[in-house]
TIRO-554865 format. One record per residue: residue in one letter; x, y, z of N, C-alpha, C in turn. Coordinates in steps of 0.02 Angstrom, whole numbers, padded with zeros to 5 digits, always signed. Example, Ala and Ser with C-alpha at 12.3 -4.5 7.8 and 13.67 -1.06 7.14 Angstrom:
a+00660-00284+00390+00615-00225+00390+00660-00165+00390 s+00642-00112+00354+00684-00053+00357+00645+00002+00394 
//
This chain:
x+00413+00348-01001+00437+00343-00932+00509+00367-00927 x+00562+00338-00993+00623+00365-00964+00652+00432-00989 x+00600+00454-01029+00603+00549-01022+00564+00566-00974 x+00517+00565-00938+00492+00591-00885+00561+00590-00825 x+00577+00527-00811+00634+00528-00773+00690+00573-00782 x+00741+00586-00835+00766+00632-00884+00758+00671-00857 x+00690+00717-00880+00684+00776-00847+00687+00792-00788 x+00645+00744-00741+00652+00745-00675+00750+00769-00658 x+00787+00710-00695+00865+00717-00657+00884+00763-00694 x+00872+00791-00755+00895+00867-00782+00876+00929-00725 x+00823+00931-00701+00786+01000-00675+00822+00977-00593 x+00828+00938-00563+00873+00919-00508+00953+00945-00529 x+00957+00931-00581+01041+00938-00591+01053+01021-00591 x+01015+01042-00631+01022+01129-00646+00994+01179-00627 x+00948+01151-00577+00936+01200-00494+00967+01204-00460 x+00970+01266-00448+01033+01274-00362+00998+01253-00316 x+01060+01247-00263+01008+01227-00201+00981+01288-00178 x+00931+01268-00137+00865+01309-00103+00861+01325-00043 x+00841+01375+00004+00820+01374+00052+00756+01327+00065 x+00763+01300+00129+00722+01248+00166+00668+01243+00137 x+00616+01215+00099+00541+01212+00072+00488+01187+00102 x+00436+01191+00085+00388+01146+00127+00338+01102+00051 x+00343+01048+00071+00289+00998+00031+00242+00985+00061 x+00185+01003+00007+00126+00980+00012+00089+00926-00065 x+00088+00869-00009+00031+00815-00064-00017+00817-00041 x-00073+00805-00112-00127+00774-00112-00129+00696-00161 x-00181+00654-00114-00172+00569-00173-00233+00566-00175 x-00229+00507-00209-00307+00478-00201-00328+00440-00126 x-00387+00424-00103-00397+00399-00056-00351+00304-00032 x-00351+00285-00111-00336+00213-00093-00251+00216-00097 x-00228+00278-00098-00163+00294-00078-00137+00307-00018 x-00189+00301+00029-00171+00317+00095-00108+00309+00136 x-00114+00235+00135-00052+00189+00168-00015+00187+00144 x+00006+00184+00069+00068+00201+00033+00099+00244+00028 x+00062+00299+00012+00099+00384+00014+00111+00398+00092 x+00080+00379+00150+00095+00402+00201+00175+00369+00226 x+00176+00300+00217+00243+00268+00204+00295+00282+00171 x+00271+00315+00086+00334+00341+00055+00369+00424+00089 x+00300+00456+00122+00331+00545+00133+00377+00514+00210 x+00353+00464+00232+00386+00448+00299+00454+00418+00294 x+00478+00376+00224+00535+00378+00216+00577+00422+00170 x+00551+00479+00130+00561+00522+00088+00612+00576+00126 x+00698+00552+00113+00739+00597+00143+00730+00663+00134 x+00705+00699+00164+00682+00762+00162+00704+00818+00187 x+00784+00796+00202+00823+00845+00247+00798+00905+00289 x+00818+00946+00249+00790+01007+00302+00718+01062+00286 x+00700+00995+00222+00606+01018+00211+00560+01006+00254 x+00522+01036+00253+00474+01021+00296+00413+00985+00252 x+00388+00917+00286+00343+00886+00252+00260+00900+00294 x+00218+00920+00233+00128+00942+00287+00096+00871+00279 x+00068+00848+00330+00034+00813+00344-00019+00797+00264 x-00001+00768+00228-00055+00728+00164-00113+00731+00186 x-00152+00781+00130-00228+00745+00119-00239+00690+00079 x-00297+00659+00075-00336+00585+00034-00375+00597+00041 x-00407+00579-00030-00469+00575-00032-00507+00564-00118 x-00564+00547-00151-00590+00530-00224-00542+00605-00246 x-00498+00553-00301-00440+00587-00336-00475+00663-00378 x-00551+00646-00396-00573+00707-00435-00619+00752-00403 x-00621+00766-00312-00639+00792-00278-00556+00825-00258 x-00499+00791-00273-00463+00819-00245-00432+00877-00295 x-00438+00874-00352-00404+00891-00408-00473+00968-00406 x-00530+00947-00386-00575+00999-00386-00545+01066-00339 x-00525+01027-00267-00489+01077-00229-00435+01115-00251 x-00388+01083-00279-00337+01123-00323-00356+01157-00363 x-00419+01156-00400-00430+01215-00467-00457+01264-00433 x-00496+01252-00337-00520+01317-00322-00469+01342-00257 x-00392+01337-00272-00370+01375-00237-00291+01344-00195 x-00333+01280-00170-00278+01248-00128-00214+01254-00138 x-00163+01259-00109-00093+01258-00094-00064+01167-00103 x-00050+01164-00164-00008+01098-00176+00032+01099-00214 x+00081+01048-00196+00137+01025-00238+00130+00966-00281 x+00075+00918-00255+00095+00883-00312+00024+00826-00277 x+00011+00824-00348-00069+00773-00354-00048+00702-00376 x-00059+00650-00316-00050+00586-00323-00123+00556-00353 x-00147+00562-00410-00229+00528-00437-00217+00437-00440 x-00276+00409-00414-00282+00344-00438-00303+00343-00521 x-00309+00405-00557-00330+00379-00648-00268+00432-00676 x-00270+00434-00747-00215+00475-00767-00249+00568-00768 x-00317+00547-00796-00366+00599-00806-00332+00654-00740 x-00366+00645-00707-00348+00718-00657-00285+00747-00663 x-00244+00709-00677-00157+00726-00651-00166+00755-00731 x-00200+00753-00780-00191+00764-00861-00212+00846-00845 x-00289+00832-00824-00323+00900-00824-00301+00958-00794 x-00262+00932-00753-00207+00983-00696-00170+01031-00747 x-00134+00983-00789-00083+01014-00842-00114+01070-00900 x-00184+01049-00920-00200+01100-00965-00168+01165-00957 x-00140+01187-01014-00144+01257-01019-00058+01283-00952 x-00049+01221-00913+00018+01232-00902+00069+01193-00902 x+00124+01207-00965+00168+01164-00989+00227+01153-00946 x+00232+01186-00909+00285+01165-00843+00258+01114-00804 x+00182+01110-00820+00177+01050-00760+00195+00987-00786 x+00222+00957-00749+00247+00859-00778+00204+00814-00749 x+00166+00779-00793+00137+00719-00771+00175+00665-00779 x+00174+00614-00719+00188+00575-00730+00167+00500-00727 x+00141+00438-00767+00139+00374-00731+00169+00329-00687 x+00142+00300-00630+00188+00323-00586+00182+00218-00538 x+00120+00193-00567+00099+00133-00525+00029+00110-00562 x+00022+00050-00536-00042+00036-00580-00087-00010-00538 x-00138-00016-00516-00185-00046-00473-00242-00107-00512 x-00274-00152-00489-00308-00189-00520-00361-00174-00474 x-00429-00209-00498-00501-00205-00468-00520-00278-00454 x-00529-00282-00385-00570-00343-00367-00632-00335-00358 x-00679-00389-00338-00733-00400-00319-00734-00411-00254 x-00749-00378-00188-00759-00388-00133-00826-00407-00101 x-00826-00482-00102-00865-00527-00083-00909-00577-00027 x-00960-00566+00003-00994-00614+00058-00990-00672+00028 x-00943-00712+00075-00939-00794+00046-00994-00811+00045 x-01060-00794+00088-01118-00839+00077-01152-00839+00008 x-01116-00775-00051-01158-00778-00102-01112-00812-00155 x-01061-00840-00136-01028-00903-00191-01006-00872-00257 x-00967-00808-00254-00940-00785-00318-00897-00794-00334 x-00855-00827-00400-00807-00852-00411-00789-00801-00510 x-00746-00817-00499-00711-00779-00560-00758-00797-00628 x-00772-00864-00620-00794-00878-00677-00871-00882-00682 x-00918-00879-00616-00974-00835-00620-00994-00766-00602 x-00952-00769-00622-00938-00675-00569-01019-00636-00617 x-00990-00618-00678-01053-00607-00722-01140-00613-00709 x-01134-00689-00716-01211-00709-00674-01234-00676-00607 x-01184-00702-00589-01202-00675-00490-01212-00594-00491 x-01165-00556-00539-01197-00478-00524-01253-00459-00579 x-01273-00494-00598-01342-00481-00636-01393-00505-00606 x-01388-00562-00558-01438-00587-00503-01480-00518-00469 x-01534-00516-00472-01586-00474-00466-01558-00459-00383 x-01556-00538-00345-01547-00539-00259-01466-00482-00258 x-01417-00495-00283-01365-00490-00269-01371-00408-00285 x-01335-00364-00209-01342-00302-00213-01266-00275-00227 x-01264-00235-00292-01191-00223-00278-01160-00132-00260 x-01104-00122-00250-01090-00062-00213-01026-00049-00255 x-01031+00020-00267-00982+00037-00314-00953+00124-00279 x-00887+00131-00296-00883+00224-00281-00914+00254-00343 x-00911+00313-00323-00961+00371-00380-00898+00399-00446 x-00949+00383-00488-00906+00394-00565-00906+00480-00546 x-00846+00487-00588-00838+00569-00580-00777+00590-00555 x-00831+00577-00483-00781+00592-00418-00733+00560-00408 x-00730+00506-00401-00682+00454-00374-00681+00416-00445 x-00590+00380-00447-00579+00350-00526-00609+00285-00507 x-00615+00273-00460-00631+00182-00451-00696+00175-00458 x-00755+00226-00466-00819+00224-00494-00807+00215-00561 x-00764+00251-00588-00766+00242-00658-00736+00185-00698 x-00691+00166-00654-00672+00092-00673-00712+00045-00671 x-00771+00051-00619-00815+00004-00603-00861+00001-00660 x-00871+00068-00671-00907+00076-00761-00880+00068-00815 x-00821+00064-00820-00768-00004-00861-00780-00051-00850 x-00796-00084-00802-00790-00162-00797-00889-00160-00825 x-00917-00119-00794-01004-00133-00840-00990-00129-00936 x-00971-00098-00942-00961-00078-01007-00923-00150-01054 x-00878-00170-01008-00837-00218-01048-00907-00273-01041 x-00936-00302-00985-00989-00330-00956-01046-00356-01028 x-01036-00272-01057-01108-00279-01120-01053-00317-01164 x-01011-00296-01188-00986-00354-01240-00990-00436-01246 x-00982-00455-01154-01013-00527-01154-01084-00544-01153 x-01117-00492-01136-01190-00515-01130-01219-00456-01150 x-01264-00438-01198-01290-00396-01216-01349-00362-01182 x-01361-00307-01161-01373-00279-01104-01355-00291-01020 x-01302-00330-01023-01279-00297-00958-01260-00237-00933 x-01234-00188-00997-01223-00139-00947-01271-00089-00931 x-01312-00107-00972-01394-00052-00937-01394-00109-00853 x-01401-00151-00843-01440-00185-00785-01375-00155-00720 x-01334-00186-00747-01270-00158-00706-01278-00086-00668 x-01260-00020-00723-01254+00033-00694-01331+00033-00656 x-01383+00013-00662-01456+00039-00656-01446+00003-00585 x-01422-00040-00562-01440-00093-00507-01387-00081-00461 x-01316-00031-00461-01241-00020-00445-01256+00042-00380 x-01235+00044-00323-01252+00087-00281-01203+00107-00277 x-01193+00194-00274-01136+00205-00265-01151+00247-00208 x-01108+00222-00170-01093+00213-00079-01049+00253-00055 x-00994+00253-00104-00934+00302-00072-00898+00339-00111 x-00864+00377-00086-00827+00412-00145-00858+00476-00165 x-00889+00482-00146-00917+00565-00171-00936+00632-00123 x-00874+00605-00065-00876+00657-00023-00925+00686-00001 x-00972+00728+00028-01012+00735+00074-01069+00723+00081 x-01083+00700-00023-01153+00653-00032-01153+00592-00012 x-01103+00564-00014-01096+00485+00015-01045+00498+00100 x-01073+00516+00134-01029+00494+00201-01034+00438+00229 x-00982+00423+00281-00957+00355+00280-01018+00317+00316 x-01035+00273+00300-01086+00226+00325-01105+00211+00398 x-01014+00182+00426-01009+00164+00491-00953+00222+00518 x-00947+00272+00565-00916+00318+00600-00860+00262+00631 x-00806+00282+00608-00743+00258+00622-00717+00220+00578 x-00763+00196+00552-00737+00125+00501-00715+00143+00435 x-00685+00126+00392-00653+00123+00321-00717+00139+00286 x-00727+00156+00214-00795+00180+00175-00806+00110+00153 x-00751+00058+00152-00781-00015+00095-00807-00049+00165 x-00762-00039+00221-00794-00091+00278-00880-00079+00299 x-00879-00013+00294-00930+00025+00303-00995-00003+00260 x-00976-00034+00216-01037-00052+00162-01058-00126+00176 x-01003-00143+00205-01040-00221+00221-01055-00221+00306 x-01037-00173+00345-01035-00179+00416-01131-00147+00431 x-01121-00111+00383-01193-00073+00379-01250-00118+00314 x-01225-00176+00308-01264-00226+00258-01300-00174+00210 x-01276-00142+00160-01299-00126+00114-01278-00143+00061 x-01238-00206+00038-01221-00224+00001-01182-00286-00001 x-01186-00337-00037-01178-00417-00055-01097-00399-00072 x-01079-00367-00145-01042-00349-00179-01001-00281-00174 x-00940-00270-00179-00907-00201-00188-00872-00211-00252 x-00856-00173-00290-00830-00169-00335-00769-00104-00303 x-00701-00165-00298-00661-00108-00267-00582-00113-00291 x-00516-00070-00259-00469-00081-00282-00426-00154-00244 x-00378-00173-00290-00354-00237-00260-00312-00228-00181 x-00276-00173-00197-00212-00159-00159-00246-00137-00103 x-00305-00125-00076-00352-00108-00019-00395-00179+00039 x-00405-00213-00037-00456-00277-00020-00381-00323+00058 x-00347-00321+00059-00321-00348+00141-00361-00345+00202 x-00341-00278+00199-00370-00233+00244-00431-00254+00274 x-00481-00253+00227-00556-00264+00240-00590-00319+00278 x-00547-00357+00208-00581-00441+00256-00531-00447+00316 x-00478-00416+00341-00442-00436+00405-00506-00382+00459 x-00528-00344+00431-00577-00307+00475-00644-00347+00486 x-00650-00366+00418-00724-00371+00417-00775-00457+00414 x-00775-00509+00452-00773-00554+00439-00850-00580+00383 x-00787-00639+00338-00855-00664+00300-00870-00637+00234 x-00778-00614+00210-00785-00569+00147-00730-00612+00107 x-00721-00616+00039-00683-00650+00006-00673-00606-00044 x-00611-00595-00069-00580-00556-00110-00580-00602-00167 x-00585-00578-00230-00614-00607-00284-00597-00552-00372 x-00538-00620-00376-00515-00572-00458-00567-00569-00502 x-00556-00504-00561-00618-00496-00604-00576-00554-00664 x-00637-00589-00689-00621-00627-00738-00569-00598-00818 x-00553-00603-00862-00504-00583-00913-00536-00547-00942 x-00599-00564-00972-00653-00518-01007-00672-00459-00975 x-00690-00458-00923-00703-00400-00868-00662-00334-00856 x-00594-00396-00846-00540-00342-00812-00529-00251-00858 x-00503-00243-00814-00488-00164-00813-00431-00148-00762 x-00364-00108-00799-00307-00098-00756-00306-00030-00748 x-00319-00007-00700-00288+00065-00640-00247+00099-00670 x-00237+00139-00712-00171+00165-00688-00143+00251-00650 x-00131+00260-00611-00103+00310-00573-00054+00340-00625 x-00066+00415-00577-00041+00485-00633-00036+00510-00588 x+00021+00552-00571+00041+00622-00522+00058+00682-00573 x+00038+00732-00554+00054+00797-00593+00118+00823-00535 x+00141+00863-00575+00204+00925-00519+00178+00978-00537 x+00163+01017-00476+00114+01083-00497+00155+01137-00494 x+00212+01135-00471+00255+01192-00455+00330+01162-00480 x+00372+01188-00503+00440+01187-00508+00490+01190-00443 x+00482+01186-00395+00502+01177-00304+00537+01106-00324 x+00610+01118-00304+00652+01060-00290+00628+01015-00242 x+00616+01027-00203+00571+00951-00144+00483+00926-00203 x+00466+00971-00235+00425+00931-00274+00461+00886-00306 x+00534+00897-00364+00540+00842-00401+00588+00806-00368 x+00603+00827-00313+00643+00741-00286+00623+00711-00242 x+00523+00730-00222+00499+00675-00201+00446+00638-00265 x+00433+00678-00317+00431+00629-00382+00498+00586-00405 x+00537+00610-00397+00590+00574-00409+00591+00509-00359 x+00598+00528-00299+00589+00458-00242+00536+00415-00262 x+00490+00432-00263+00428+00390-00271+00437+00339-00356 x+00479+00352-00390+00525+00320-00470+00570+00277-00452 x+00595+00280-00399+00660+00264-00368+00654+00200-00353 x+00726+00160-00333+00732+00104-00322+00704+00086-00243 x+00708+00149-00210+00677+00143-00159+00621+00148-00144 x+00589+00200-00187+00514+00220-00185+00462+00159-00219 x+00481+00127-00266+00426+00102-00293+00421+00014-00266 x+00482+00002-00232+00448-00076-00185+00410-00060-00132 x+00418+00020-00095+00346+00029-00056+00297+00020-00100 x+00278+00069-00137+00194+00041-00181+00209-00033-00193 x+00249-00079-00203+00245-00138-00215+00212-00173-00165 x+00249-00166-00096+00232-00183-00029+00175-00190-00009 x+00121-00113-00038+00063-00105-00014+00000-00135-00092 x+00024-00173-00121-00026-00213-00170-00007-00166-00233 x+00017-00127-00263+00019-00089-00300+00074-00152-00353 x+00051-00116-00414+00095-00146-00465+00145-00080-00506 x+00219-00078-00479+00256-00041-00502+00280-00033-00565 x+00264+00027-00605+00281+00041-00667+00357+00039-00677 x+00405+00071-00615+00473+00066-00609+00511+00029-00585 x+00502-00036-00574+00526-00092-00535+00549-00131-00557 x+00602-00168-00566+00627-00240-00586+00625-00261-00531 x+00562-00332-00542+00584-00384-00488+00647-00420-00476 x+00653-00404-00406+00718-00453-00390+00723-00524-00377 x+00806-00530-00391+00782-00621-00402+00778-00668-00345 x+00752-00717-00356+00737-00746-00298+00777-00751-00238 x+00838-00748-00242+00861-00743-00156+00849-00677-00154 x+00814-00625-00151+00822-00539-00124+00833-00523-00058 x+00833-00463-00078+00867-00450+00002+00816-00402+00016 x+00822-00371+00087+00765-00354+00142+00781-00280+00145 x+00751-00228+00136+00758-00169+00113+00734-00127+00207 x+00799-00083+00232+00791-00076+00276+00817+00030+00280 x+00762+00032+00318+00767+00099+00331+00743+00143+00380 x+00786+00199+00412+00764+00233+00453+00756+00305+00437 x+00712+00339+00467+00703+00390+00454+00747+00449+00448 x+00748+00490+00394+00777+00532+00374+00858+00504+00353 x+00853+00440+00346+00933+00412+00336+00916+00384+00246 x+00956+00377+00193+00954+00309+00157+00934+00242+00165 x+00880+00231+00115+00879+00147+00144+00948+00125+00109 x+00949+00051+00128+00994-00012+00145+00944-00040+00128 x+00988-00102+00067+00957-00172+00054+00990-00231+00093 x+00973-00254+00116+01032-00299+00153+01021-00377+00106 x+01070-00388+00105+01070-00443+00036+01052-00522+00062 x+01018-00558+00032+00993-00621+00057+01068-00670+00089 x+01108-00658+00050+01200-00679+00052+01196-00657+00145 x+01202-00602+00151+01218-00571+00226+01165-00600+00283 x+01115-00601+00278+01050-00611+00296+01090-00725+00329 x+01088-00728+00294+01113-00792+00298+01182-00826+00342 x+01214-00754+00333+01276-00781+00378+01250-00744+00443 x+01190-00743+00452+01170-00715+00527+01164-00780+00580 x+01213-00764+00632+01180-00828+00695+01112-00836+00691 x+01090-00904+00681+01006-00891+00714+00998-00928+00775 x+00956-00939+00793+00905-00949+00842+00859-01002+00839 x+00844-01048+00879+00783-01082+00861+00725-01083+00931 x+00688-01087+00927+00613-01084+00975+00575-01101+00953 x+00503-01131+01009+00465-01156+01005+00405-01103+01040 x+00353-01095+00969+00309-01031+01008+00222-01062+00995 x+00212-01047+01039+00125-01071+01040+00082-01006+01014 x+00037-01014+00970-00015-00954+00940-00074-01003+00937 x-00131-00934+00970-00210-00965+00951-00228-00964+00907 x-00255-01007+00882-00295-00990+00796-00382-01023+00835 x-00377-01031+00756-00462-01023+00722-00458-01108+00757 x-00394-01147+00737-00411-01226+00761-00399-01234+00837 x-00388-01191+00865-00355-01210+00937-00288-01175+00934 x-00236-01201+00992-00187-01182+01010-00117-01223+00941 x-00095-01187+00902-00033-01215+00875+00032-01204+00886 x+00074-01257+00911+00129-01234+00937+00197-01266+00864 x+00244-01211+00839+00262-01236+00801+00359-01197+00830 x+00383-01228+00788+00459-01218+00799+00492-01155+00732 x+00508-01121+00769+00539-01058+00707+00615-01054+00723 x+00648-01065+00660+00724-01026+00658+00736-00990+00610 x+00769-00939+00622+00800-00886+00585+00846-00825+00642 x+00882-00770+00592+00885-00740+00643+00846-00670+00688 x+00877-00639+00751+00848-00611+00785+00829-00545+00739 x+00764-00519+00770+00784-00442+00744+00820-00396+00741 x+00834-00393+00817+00885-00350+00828+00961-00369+00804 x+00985-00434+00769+01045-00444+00757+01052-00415+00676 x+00981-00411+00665+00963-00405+00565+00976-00329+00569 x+00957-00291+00594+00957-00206+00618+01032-00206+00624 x+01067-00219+00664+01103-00196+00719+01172-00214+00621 x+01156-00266+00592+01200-00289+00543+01176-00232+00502 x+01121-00233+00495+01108-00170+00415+01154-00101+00446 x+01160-00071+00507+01213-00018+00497+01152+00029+00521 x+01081+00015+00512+01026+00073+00532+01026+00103+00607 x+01059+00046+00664+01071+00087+00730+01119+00032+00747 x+01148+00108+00823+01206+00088+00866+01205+00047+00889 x+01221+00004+00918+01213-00062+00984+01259-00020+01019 x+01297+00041+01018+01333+00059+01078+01296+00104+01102 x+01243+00132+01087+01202+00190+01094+01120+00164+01117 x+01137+00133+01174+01076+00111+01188+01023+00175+01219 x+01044+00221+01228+01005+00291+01259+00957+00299+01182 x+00980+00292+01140+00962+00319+01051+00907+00260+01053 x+00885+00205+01086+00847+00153+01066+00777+00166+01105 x+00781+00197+01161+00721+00204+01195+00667+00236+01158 x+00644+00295+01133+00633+00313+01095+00587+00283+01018 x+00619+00243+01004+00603+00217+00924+00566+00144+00932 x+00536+00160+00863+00485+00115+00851+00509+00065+00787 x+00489-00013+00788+00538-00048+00714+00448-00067+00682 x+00467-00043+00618+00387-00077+00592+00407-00088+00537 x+00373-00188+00528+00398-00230+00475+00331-00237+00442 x+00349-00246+00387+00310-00232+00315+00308-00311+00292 x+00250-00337+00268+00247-00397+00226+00237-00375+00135 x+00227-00419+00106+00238-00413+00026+00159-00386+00040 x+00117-00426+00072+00047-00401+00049+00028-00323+00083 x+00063-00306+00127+00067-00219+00153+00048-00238+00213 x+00037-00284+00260+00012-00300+00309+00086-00269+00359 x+00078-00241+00428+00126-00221+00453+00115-00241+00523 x+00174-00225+00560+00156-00246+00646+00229-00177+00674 x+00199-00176+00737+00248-00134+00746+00296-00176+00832 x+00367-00146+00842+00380-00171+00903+00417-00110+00935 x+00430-00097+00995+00469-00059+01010+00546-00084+01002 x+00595-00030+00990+00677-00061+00977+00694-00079+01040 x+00672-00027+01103+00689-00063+01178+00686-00118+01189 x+00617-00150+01152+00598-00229+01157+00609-00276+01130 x+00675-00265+01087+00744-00299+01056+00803-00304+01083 x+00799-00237+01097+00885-00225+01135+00892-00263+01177 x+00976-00304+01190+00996-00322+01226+00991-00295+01315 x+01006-00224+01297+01022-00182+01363+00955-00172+01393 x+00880-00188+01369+00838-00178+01389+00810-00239+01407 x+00723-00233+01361+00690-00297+01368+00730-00348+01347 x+00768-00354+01285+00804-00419+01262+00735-00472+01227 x+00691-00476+01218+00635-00510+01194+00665-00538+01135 x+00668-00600+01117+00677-00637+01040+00642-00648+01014 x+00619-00573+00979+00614-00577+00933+00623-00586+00864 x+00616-00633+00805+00661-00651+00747+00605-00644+00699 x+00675-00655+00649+00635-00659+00571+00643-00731+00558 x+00612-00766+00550+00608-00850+00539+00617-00860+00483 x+00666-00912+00443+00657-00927+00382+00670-00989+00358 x+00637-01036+00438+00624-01094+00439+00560-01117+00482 x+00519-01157+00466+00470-01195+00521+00462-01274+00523 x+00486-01287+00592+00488-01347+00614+00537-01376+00573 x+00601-01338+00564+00678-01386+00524+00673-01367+00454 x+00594-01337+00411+00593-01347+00334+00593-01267+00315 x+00638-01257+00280+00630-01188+00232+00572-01167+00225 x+00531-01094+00233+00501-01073+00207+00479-01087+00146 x+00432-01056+00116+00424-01053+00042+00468-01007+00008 x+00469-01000-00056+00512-00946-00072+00548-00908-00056 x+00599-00946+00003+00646-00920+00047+00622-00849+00093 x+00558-00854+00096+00523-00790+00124+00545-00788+00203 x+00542-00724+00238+00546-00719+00324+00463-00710+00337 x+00483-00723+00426+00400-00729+00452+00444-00684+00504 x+00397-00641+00520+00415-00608+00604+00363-00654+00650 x+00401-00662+00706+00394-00709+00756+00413-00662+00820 x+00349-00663+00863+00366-00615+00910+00331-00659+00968 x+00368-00686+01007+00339-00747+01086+00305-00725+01112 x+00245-00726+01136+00210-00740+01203+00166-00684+01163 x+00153-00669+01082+00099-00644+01044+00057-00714+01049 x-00010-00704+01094-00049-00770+01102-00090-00758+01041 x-00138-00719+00991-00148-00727+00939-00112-00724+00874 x-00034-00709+00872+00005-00711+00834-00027-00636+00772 x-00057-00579+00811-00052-00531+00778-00009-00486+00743 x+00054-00521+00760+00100-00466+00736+00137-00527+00710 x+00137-00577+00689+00152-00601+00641+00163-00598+00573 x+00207-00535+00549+00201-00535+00486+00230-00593+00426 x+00198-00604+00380+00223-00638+00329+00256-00633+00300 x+00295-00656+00248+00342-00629+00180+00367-00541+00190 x+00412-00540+00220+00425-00479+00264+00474-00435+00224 x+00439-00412+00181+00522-00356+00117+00512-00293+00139 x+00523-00276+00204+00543-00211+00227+00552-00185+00297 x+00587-00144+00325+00592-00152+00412+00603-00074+00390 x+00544-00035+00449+00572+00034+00461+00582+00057+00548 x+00616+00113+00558+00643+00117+00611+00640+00186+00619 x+00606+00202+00651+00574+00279+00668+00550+00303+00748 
//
């Protein structure tokens, strides 16, 4: 890792600068939301960034060997980003993040870590997997059968023989339900009890899909992800958005969105709230600062599942947390109409608000980051966004380590 980096800041250091470039990525599919987040904060001055494809990492890597125009292959396995390199030694692979595999689960069929085994050998229990090959998360899934036979001898004949593979293989498997995600798609279209899928995705689903339980693979089972990007070209905006994506900035996004960062030191428990606007530097704003902010206290009512809960939040405003990080004017309220603030939770869950609908000079709405309820500290000194007269409290984000402003 810290010769890959090396090189990266050698070949940055002893290139001239360039006329304007244009980047083009390709990722894997379960990179969607992450890479679209990192090219969106990826200072990119006066490059021009193309709109990212996604899609099964070895359908995408197929496109590149017949022709496509890319800069740089984001794979969910190392394999593709490897096979890229054959035969060209300028290309740099790199490891880059690492993903785990859950079990995506109908609570009515009672799967738990420690019968996980039984339950997918159950004749009833249908399970759904992506396609080995094409997509790496089929093949992981045939890691986890494989490890499967070591605890029980012939499981992995029953496994692969009984394993539907549903998605992932591009135009042989199209999406189930038209509009919907390919994993929602498999339980919305009941063809399957079980998914065998990635962790950093499983949110998403069950917030879509009701009646699903996300479900770790047991120790024996497990199997860890790991992500590989190749650099296919020597283009300065290729290695200093590999470089970003290494970075202190780049890799608490993949953190953000479920990913487990190869380049990251966790920070210590008071951290601070990582804030950024487009085409600017992020700003960490330090838990220390965060604290000497005036707050606020209110009383806000949200519907739930039990009825109406009305609870008391303090912390401070949004707009006072912005306006302190240095990311915008408070004298430049013309600059606020315009922009959008979208806050990030640890689990990747996001909400968006307009900045008008902060600003003083406008709506003025108090909105805050809470990092109290009803008088008692949070947990782990975490923020909640708290936005009034949200009657289902949809935009409630949780444990909130990131604010962007675009």
């Amino acid at each position: 890792m810290r010769y890959c980096l090396a090189l990266i800041s050698f070949f940055l250091a002893v290139v001239p600068p360039a006329a304007a470039e244009t980047l083009r990525v390709m990722g894997a599919g379960s990179l969607t939301v992450a890479f679209t987040d990192l090219l969106r904060s990826f200072p990119a001055g006066a490059d021009t960034v193309v709109t990212p494809e996604f899609g099964p990492s070895g359908l995408m890597r197929q496109k590149i060997e017949a022709g496509a125009e890319v800069d740089l292959l984001a794979s969910a396995d190392m394999e593709q980003a490897r096979r890229l390199a054959v035969g060209h030694p300028e290309r740099m692979v790199i490891h880059f993040t690492r993903n785990r595999l859950c079990a995506l689960a109908r609570t009515s069929i009672g799967l738990t870590s420690a019968n996980m085994l039984d339950r997918l050998l159950d004749p009833a229990v249908r399970i759904a997997t992506s396609t080995p090959g094409a997509d790496p998360s089929g093949d992981y899934a045939w890691a986890v059968f494989a490890r499967a036979d070591a605890v029980r001898a012939g499981a992995r004949a029953t496994l692969e023989a009984k394993a539907q593979q549903l998605v992932g293989g591009g135009a042989a498997t199209p999406l189930l339900v038209p509009g919907k995600g390919a994993i929602e798609g498999i339980f919305l279209a009941d063809r399957a009890d079980v998914a065998l899928t990635y962790c950093s995705g499983a949110p998403a689903v069950t917030r879509e899909v009701s009646g699903l339980e996300t479900v770790p693979l047991p120790p024996e089972l497990t199997v860890g992800p790991a992500y590989g990007m190749v650099l296919l070209n020597a283009k300065p905006v290729t290695s200093r958005f590999a470089a970003f994506v290494m970075s202190e900035a780049g890799q608490p996004v993949l953190k953000a969105h479920g990913f487990d960062p190869v380049a990251f030191v966790e920070p210590a428990p008071q951290r601070g709230l990582l804030v950024q606007r487009t085409g600017q530097s992020s700003r960490m704003l330090a838990a220390e600062r965060l604290a000497e902010l005036k707050t606020v206290t209110q009383r806000v009512t949200f519907a739930g599942g039990q009825g109406e809960q009305q609870n008391e939040w303090t912390g401070p405003l949004l707009w006072d947390v912005l306006a302190t990080s240095g990311i915008i004017d408070p004298g430049k309220p013309r600059e606020h109409v315009p922009l959008a603030v979208r806050i990030t939770g640890a689990d990747g869950y996001a909400a968006v608000v307009a900045l008008a609908e902060i600003a003083p000079q406008f709506a003025g709405r108090q909105v805050q980051l809470a990092n109290q309820m009803n008088g008692a500290p949070l947990p782990h000194q975490a923020l909640r966004l708290i936005v009034p007269g949200d009657r289902l409290a949809g935009r409630s984000v949780r444990d909130v380590v990131r604010i962007d402003v675009e």
